[in-house]
py3Dmol code that shows the C-alpha trace and the ligand (Angstrom):
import py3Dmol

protein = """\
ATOM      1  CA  UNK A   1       0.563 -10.293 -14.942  1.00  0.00           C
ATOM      2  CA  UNK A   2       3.958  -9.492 -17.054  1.00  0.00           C
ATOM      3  CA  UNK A   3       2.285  -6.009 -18.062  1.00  0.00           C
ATOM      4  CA  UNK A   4       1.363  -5.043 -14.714  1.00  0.00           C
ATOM      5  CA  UNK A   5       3.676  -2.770 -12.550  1.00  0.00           C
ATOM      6  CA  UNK A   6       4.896  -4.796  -9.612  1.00  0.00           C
ATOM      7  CA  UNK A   7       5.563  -2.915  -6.102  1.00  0.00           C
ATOM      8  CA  UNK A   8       6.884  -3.775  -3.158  1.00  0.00           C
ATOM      9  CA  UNK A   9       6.208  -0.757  -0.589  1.00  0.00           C
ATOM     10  CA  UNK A  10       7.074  -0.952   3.037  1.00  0.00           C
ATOM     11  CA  UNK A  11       4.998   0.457   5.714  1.00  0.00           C
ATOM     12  CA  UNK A  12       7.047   1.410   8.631  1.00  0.00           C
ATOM     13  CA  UNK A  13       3.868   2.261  10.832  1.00  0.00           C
ATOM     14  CA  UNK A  14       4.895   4.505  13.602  1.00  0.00           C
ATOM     15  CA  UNK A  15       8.476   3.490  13.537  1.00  0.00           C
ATOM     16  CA  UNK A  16      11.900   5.462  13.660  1.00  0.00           C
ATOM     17  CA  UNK A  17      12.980   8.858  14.107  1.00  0.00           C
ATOM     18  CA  UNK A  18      14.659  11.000  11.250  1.00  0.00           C
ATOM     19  CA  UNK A  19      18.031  10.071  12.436  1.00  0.00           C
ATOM     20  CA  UNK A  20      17.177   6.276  12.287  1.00  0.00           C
ATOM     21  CA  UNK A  21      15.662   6.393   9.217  1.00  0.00           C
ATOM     22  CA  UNK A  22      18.158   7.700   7.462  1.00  0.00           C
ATOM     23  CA  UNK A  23      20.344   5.098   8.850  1.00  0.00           C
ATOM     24  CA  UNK A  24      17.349   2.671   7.598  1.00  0.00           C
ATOM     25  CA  UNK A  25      17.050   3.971   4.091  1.00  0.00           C
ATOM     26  CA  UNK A  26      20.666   3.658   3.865  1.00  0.00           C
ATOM     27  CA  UNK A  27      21.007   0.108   4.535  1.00  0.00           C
ATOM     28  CA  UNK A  28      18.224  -0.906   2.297  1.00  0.00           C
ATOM     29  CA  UNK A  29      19.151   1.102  -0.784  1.00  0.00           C
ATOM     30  CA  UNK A  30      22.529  -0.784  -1.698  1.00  0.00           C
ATOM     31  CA  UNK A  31      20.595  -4.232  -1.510  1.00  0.00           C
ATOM     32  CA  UNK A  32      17.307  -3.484  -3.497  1.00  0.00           C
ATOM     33  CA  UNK A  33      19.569  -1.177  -6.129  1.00  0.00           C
ATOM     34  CA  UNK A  34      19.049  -3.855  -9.144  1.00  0.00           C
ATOM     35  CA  UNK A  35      15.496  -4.532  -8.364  1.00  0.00           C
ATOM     36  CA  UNK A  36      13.141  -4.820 -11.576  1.00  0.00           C
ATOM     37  CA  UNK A  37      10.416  -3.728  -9.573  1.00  0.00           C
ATOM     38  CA  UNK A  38       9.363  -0.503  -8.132  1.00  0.00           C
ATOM     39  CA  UNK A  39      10.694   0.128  -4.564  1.00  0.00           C
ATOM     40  CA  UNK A  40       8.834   2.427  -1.859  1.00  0.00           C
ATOM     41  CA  UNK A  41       9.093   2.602   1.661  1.00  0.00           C
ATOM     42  CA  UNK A  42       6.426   4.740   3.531  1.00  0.00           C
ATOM     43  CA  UNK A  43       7.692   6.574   6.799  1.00  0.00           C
ATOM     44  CA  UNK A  44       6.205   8.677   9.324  1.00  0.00           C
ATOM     45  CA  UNK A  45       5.576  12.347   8.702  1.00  0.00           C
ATOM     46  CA  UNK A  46       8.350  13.295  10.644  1.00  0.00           C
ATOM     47  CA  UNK A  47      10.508  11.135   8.564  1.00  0.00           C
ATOM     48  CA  UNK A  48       9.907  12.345   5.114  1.00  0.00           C
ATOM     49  CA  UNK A  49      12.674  14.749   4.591  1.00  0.00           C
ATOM     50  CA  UNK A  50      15.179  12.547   6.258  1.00  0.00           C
ATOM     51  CA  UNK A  51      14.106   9.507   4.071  1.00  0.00           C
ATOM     52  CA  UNK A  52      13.907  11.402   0.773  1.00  0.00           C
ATOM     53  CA  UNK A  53      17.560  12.844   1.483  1.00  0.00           C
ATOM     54  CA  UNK A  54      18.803   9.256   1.916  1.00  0.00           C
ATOM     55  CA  UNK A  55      17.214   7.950  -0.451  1.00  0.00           C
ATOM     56  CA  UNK A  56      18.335  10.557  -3.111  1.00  0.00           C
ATOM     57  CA  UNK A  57      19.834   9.443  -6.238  1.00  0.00           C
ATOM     58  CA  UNK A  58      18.652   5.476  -5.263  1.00  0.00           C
ATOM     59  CA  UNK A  59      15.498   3.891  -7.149  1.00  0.00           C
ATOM     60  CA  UNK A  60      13.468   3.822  -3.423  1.00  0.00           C
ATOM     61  CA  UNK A  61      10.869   5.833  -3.417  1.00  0.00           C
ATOM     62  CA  UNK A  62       9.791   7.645  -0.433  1.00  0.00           C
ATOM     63  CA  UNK A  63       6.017   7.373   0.515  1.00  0.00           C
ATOM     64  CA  UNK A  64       3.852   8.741   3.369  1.00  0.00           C
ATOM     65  CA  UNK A  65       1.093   6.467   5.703  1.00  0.00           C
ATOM     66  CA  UNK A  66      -1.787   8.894   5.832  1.00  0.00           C
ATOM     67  CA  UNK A  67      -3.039  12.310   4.205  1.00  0.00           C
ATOM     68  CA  UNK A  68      -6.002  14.154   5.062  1.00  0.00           C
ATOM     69  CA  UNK A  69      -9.453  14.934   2.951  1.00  0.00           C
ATOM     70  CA  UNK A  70      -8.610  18.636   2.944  1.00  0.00           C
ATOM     71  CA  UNK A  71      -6.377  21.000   1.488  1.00  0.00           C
ATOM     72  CA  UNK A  72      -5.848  22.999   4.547  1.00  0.00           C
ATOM     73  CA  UNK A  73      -8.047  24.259   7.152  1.00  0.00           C
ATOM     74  CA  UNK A  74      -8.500  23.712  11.300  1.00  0.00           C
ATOM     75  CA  UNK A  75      -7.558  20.087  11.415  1.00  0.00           C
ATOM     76  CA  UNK A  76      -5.104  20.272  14.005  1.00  0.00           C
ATOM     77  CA  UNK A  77      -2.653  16.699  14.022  1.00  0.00           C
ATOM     78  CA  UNK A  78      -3.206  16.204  10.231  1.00  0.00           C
ATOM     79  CA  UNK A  79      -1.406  16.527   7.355  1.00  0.00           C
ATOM     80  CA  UNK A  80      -2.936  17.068   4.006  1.00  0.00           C
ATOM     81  CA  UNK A  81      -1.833  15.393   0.292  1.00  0.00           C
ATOM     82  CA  UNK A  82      -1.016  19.014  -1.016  1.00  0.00           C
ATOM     83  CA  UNK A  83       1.665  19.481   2.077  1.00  0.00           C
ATOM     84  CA  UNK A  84       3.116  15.563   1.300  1.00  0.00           C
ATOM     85  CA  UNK A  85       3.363  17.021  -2.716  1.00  0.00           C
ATOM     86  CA  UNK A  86       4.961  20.406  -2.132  1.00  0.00           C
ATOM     87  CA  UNK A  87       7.878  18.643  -0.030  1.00  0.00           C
ATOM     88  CA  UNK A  88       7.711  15.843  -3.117  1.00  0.00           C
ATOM     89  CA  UNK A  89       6.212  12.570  -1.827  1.00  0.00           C
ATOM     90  CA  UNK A  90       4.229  10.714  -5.033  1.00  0.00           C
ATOM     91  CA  UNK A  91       2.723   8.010  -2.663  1.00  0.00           C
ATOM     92  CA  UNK A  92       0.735   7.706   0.059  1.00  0.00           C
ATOM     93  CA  UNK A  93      -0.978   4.882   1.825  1.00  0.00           C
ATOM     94  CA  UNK A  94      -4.647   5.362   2.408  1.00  0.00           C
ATOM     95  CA  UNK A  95      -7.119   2.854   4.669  1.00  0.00           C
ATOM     96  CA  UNK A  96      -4.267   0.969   6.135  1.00  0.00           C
ATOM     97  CA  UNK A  97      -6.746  -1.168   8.832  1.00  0.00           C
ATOM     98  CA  UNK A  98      -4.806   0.126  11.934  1.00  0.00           C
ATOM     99  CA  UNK A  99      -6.405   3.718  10.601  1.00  0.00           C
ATOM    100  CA  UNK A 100      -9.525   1.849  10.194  1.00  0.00           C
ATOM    101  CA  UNK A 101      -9.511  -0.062  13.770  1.00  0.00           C
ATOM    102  CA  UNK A 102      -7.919   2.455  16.116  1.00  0.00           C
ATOM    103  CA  UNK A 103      -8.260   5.939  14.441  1.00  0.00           C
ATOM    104  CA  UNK A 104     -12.200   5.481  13.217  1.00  0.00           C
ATOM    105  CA  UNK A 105     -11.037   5.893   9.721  1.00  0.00           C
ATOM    106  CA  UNK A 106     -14.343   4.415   8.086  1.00  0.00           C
ATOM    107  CA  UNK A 107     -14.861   3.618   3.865  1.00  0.00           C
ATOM    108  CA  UNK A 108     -16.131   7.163   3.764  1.00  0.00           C
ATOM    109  CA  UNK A 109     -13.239   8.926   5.012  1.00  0.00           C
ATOM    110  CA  UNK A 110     -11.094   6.204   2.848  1.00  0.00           C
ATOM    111  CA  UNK A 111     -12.590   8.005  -0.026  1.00  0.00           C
ATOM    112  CA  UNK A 112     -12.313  11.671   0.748  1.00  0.00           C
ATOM    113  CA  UNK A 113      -8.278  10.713   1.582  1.00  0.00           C
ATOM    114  CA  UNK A 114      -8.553   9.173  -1.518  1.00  0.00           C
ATOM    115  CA  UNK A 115      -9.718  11.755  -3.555  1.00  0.00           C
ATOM    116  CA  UNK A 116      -7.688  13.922  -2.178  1.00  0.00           C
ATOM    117  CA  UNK A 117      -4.810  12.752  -2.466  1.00  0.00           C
ATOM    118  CA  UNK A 118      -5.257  11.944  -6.326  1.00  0.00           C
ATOM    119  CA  UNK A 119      -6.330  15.408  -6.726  1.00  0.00           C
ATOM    120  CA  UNK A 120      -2.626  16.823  -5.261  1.00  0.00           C
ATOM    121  CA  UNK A 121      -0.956  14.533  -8.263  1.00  0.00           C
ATOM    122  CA  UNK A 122       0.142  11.246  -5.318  1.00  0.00           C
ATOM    123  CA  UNK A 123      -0.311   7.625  -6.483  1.00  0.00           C
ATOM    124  CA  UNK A 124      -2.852   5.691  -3.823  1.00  0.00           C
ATOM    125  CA  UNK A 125      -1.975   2.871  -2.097  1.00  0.00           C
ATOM    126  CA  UNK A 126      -5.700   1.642  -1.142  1.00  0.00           C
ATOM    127  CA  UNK A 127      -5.815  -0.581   1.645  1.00  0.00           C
ATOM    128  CA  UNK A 128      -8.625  -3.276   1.657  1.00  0.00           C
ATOM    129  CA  UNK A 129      -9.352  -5.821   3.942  1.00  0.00           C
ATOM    130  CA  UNK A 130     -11.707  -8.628   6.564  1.00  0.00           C
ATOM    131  CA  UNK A 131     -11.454  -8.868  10.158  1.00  0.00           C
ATOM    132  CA  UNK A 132     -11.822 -12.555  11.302  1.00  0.00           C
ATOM    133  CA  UNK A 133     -15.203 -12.522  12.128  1.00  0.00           C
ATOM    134  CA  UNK A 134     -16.129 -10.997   8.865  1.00  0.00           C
ATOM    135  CA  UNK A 135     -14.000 -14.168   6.742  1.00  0.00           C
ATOM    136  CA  UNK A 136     -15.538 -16.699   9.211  1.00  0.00           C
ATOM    137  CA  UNK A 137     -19.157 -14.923   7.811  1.00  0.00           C
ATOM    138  CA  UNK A 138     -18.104 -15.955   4.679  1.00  0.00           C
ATOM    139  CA  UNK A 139     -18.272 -11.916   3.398  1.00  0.00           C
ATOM    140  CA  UNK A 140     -14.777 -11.719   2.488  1.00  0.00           C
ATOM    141  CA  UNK A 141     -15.041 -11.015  -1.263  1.00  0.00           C
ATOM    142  CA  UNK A 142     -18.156  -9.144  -0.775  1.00  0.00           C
ATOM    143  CA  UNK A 143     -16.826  -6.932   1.407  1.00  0.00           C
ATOM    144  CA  UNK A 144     -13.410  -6.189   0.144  1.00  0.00           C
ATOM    145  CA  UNK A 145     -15.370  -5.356  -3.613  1.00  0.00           C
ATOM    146  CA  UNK A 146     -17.969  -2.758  -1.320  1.00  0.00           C
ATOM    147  CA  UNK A 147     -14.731  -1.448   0.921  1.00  0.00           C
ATOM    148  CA  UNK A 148     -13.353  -0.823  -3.118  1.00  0.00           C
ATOM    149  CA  UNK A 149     -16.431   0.455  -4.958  1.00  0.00           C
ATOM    150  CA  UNK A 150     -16.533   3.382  -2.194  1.00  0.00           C
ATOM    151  CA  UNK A 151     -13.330   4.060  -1.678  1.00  0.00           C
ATOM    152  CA  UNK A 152     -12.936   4.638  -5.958  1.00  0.00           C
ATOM    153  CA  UNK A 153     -16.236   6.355  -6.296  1.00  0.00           C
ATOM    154  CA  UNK A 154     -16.042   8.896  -8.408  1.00  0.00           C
ATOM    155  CA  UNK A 155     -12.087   8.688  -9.491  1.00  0.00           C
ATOM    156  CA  UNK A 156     -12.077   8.551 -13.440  1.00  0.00           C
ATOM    157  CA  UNK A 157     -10.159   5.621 -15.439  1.00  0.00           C
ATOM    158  CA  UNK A 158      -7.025   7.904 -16.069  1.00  0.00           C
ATOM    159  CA  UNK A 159      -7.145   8.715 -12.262  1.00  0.00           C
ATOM    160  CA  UNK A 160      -6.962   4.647 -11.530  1.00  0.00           C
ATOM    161  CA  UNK A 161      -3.854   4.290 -13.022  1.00  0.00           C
ATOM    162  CA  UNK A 162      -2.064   6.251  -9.827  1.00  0.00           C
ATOM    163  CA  UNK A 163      -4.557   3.552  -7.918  1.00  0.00           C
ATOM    164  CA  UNK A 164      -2.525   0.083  -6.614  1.00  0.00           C
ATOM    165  CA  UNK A 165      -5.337  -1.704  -4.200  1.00  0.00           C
ATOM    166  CA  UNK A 166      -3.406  -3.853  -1.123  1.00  0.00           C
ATOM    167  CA  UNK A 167      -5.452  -6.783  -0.158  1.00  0.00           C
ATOM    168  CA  UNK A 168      -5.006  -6.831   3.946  1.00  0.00           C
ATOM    169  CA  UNK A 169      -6.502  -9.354   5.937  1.00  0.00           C
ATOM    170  CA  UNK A 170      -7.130  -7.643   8.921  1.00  0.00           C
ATOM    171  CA  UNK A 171      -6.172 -10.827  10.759  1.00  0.00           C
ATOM    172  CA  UNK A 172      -2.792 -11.034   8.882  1.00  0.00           C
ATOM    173  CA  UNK A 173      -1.477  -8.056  10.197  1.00  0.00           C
ATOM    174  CA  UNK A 174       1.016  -7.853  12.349  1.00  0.00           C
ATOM    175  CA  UNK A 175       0.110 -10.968  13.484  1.00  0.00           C
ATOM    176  CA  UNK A 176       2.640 -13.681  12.220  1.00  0.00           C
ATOM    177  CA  UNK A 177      -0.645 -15.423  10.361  1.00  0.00           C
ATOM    178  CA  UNK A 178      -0.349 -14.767   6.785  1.00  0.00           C
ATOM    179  CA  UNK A 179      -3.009 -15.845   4.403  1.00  0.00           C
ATOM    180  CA  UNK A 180      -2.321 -19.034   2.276  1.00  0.00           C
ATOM    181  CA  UNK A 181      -1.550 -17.849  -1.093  1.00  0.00           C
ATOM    182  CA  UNK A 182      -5.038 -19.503  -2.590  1.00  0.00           C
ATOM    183  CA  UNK A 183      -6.453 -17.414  -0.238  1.00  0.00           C
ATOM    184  CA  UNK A 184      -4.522 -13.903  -1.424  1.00  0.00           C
ATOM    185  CA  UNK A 185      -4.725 -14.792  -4.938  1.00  0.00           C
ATOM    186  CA  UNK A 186      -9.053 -15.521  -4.106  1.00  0.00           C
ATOM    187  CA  UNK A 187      -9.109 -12.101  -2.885  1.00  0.00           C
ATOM    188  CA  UNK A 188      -6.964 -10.044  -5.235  1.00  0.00           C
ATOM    189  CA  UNK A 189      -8.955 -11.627  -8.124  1.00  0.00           C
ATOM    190  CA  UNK A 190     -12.397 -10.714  -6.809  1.00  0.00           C
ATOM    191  CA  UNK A 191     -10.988  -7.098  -6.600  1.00  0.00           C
ATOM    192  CA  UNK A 192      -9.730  -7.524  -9.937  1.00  0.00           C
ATOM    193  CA  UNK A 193     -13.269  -8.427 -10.741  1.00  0.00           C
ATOM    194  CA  UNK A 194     -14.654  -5.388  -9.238  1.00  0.00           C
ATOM    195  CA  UNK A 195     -12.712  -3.250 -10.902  1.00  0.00           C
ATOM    196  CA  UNK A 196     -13.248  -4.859 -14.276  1.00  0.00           C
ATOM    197  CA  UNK A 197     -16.918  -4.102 -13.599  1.00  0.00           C
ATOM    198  CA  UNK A 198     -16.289  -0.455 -12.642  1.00  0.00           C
ATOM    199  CA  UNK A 199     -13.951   0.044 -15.389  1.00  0.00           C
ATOM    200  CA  UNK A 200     -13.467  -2.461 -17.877  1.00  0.00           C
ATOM    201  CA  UNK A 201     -11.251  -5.344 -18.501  1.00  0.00           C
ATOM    202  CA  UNK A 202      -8.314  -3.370 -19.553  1.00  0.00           C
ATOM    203  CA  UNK A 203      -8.226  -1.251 -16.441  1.00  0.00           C
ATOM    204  CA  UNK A 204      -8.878  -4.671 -14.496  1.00  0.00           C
ATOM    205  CA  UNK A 205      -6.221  -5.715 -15.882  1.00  0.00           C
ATOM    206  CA  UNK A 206      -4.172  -2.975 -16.033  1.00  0.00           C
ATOM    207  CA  UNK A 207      -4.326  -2.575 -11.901  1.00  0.00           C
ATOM    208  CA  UNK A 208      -1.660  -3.363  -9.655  1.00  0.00           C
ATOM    209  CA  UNK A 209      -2.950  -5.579  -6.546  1.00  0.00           C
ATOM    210  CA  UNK A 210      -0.406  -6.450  -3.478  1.00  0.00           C
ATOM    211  CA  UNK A 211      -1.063  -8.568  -0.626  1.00  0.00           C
ATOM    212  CA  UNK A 212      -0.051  -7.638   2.663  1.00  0.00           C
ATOM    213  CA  UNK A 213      -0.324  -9.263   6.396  1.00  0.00           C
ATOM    214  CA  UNK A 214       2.596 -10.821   7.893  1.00  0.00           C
ATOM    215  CA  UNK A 215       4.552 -11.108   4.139  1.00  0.00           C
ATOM    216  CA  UNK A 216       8.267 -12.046   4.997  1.00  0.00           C
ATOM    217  CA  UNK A 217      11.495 -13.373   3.233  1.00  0.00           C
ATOM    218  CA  UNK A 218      10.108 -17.201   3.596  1.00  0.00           C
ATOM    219  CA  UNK A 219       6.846 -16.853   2.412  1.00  0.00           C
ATOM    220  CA  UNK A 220       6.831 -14.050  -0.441  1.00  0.00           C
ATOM    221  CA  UNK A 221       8.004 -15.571  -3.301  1.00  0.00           C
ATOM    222  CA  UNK A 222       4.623 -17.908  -3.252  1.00  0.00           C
ATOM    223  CA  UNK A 223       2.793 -15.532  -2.734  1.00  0.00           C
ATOM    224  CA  UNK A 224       3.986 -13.170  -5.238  1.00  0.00           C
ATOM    225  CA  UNK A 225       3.968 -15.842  -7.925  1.00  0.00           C
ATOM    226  CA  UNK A 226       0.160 -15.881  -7.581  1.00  0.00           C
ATOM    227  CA  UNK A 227      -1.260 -14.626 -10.933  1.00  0.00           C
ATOM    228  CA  UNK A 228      -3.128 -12.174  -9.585  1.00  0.00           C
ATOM    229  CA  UNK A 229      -1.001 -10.525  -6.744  1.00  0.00           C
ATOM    230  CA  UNK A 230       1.449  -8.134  -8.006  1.00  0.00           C
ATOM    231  CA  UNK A 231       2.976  -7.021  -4.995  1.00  0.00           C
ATOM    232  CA  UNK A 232       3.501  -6.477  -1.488  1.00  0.00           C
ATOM    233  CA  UNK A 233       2.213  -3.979   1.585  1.00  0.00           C
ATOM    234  CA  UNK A 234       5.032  -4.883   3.719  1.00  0.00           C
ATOM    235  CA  UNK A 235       4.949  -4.183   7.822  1.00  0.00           C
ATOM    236  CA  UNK A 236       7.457  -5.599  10.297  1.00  0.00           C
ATOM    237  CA  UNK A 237      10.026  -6.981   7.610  1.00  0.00           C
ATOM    238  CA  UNK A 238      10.173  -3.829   5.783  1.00  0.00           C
ATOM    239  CA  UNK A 239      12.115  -2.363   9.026  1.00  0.00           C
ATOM    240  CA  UNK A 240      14.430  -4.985   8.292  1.00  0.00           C
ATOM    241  CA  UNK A 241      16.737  -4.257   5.069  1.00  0.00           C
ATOM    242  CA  UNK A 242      18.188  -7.950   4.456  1.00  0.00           C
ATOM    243  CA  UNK A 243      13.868  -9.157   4.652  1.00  0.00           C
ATOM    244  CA  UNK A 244      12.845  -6.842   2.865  1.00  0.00           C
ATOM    245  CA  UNK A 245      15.277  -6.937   0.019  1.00  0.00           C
ATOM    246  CA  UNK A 246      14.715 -10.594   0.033  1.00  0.00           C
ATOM    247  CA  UNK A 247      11.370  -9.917  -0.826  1.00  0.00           C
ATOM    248  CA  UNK A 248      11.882  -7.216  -3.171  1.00  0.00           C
ATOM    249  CA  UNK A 249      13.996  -9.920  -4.696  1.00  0.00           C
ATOM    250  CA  UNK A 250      11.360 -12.629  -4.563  1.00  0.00           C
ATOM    251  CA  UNK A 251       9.285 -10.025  -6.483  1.00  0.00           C
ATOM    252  CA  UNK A 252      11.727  -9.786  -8.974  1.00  0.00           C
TER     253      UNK A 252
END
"""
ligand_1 = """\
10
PEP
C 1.023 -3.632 7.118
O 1.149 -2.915 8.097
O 0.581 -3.169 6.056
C 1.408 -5.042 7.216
C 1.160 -5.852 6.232
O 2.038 -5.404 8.390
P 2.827 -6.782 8.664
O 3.636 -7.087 7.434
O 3.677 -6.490 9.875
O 1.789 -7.835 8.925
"""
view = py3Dmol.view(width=600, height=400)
view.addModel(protein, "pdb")
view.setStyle({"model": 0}, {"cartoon": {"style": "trace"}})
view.addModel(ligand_1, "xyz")
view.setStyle({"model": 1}, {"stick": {}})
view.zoomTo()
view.show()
């Protein structure tokens, strides 16, 4: 676990205009500014240049929510991963379940974003994750391993290391429910175990895994001190900076 890269990234959903954000990235720079770990917060589109001039000479890294499977073409609404490179975003969040449930985002179109965006040079922040129903089935494991398998198909070992897969329990998000930590750690391992099987044991080894769903400054630090969860997909605290340095600290 000491090898592996830990990052905390926030996910500010469809939060905050340029104005606020810069306020936002502001805040939470000063207080995450020793941090051991690696830093991101991922804004709206909109945001992006507003975030990355705040965030300028800090160690946050700016990230985006979403890029589309194409390079350009008649997609009106989208954005692609070449636009989110040119204006110099690294990381983008891909599969989030909101995209999933609302938008019709399905593990197919998680793997064109996917290999799009590693083709434009970004780092992937997979998202991966059961409903209720689907951990009440008792297909938790299987499923987040299948919702992984296609999502990677195709991307080569040196590709995987811009990979981090974020275990989200669709029923964690948002919600105030998090998963127990034997339950995050459960799930991050069997996706460590898929990816051993797809790649190897180094690359298994090698790959960063966060947990996401309802993470905040009280319950982080156990879950973070699970052996295999490396990190955190962070949603309502990362809007506020005192939380979410607390649990950039925790992952410290
Ligand atoms: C998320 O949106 O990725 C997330 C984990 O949200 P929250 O922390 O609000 O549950």
């Amino acid at each position: 676990k000491q090898l592996r890269k830990a990052v905390i990234a926030g996910n500010w959903k469809m939060n905050k205009t340029p104005a606020e954000a810069k306020e936002l990235i502001a805040a939470i720079a000063p207080l995450v500014k020793d941090a051991t770990v690696d830093v991101v917060a991922c804004t709206p589109f909109v945001d992006l240049s507003a975030a990355q001039e705040a965030a300028e000479g800090t160690n946050l890294q700016i990230g985006a929510e979403n890029c589309h499977w194409a390079k350009s073409g008649a997609f009106t609404g989208e954005v692609s991963a070449e636009m989110l490179s040119a204006m110099g975003v690294k990381i983008v969040i891909i599969g989030h379940s909101e995209r999933r449930q609302y938008f019709g985002e399905t593990d197919v179109t998680v793997h064109d974003r996917t290999r799009a965006a590693l083709d434009a040079g970004l780092t992937v922040i997979l998202c991966v994750g059961e409903t209720l129903e689907q951990r009440e089935q008792g297909i938790t494991n299987e499923l987040c391993a299948m919702q992984t398998k296609i999502a990677l198909g195709g991307v080569s070992e040196e590709e995987l290391k811009r990979i981090i897969i974020a275990y989200e329990p669709v029923w964690a998000i948002g919600t105030g429910k998090t998963a127990t930590a034997e339950q995050a750690n459960e799930v991050c391992a069997a996706i460590r175990e898929t990816v051993k099987e797809l790649y190897g044991c180094a690359a298994g080894d090698g790959i960063t895994l966060q947990y996401g769903g309802s993470m905040n400054a009280g319950n982080a630090a156990e879950l973070l001190a699970q052996p295999d969860v490396d990190g955190g997909l962070i949603g309502g605290a990362s809007l506020k900076p005192q939380d979410f340095a607390a649990i950039v600290e925790a992952a410290t």
